[in-house]
N, CA and C atoms as an extended XYZ file, in Angstrom:
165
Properties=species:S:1:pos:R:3:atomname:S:1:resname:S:1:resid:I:1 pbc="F F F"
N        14.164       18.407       -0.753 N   UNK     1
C        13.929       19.770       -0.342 CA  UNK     1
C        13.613       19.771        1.154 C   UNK     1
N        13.865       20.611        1.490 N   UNK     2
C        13.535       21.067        2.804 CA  UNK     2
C        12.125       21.587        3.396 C   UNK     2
N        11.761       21.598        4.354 N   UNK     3
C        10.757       22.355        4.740 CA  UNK     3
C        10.566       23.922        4.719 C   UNK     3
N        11.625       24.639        4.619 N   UNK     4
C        12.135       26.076        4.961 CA  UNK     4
C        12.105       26.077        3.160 C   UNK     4
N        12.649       25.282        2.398 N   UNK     5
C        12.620       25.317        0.935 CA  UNK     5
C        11.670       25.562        0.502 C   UNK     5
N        10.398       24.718        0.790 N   UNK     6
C         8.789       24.695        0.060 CA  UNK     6
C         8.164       25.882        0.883 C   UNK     6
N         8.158       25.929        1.998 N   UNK     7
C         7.993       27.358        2.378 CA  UNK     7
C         8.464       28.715        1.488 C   UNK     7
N         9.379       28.559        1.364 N   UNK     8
C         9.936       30.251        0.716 CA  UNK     8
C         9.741       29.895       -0.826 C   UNK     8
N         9.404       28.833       -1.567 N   UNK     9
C         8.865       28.585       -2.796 CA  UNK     9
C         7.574       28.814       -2.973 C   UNK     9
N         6.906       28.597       -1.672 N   UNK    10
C         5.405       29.046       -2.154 CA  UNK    10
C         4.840       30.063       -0.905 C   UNK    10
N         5.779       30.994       -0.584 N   UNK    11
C         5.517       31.969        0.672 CA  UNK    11
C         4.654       31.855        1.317 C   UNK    11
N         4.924       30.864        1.927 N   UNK    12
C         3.772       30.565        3.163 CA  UNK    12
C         5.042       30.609        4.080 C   UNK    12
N         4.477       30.952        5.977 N   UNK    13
C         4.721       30.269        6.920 CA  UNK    13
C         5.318       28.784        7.058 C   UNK    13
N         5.955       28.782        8.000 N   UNK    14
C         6.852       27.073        8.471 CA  UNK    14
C         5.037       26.995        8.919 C   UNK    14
N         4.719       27.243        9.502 N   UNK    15
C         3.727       26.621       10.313 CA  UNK    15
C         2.435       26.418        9.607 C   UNK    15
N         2.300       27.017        8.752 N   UNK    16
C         1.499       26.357        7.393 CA  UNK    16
C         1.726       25.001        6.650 C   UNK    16
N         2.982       25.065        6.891 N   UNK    17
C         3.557       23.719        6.585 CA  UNK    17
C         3.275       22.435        7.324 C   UNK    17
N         3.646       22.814        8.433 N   UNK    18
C         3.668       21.670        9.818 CA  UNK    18
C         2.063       21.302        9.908 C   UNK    18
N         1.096       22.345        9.952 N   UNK    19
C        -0.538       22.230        9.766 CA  UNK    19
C        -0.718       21.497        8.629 C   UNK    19
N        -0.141       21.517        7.255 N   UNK    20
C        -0.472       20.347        6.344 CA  UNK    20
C        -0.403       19.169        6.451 C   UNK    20
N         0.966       19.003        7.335 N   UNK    21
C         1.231       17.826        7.851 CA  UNK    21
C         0.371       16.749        8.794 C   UNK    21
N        -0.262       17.780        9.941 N   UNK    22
C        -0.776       16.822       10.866 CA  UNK    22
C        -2.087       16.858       10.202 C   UNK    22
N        -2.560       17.640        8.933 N   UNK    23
C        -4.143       17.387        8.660 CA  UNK    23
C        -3.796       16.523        6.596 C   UNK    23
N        -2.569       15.923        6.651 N   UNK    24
C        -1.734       14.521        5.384 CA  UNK    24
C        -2.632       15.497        4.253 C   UNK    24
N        -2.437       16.774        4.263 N   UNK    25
C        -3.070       17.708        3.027 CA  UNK    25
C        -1.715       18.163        2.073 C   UNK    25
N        -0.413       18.040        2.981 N   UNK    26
C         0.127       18.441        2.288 CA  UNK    26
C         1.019       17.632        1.320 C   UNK    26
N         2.253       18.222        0.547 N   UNK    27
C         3.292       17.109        0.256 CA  UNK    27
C         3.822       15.963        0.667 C   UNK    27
N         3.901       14.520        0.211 N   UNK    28
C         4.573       13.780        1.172 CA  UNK    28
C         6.402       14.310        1.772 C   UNK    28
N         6.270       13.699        2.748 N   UNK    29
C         7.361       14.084        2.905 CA  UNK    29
C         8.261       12.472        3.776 C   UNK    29
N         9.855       12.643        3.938 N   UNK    30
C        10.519       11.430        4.099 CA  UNK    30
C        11.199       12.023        5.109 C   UNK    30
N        11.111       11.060        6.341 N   UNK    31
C        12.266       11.281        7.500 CA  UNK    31
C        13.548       10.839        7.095 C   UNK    31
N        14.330       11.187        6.996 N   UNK    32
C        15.980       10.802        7.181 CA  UNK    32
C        16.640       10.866        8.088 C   UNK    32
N        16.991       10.332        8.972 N   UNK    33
C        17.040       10.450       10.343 CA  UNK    33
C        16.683       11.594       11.134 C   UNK    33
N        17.013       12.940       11.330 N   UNK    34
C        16.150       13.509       12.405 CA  UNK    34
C        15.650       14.897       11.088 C   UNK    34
N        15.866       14.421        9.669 N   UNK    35
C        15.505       15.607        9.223 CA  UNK    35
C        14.379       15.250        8.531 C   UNK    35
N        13.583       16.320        7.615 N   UNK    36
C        12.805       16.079        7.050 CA  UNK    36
C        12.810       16.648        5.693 C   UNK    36
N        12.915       15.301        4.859 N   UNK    37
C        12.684       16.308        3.185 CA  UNK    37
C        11.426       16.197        2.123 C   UNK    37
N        11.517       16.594        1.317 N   UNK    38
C        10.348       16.604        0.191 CA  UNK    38
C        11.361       16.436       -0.967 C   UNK    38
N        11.035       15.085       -1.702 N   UNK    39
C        11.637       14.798       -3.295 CA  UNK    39
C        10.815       16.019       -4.194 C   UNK    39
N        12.047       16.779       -4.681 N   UNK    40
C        11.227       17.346       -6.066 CA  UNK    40
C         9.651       16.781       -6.694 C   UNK    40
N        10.236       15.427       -6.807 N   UNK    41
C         9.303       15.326       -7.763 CA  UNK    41
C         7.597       15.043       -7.164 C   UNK    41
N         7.915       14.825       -5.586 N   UNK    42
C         6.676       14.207       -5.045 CA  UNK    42
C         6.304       15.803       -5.031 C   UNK    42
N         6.780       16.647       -4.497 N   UNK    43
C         6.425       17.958       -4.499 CA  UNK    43
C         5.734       18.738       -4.934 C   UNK    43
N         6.469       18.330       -6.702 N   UNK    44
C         5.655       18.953       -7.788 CA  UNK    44
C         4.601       18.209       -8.696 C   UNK    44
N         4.282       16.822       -8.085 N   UNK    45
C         2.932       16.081       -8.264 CA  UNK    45
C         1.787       16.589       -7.139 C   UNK    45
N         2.014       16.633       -5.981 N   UNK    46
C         1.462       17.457       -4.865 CA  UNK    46
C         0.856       19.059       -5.425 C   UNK    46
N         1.689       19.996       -6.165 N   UNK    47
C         1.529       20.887       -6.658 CA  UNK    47
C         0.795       20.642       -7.345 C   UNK    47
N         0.718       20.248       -8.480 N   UNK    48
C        -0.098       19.744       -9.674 CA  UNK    48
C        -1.690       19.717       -9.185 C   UNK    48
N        -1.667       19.234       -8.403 N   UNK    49
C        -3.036       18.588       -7.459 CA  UNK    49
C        -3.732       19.660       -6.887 C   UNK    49
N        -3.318       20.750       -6.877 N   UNK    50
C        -3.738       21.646       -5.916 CA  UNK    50
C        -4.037       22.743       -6.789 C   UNK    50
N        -4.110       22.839       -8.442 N   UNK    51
C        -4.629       23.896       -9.232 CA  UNK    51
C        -5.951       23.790       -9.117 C   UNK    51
N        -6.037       24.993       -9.378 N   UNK    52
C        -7.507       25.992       -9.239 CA  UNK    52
C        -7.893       25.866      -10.999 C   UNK    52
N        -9.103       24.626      -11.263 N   UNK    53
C        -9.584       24.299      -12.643 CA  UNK    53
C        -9.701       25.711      -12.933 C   UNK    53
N       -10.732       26.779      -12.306 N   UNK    54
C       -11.247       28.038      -13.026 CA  UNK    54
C        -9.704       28.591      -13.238 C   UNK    54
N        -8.788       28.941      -12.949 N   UNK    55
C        -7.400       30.196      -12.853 CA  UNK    55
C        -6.835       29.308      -13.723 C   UNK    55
């Protein structure tokens, strides 16, 4: 996935994104040469992690 992908999946800002990044809060993510993706599945273990016990 893309960065612009997990963005419009969980309507946040690109730059919400990029802020997860430099503070390693968010998804891992993999350089491929000048791009950047997120595996499904690391994504939605990342997700997992981030429920709200009370909701």
């Amino acid at each position: 996935m893309t960065p612009k992908e997990i963005c419009h999946e969980l309507q946040i800002p690109e730059q919400t994104f990029y802020q997860w990044r430099v503070k390693h809060t968010g998804p891992r993510a993999h350089r491929i040469g000048r791009h950047l993706r997120i595996s499904r599945t690391d994504f939605n273990a990342w997700l997992a992690t981030t429920e709200d016990p009370i909701g």
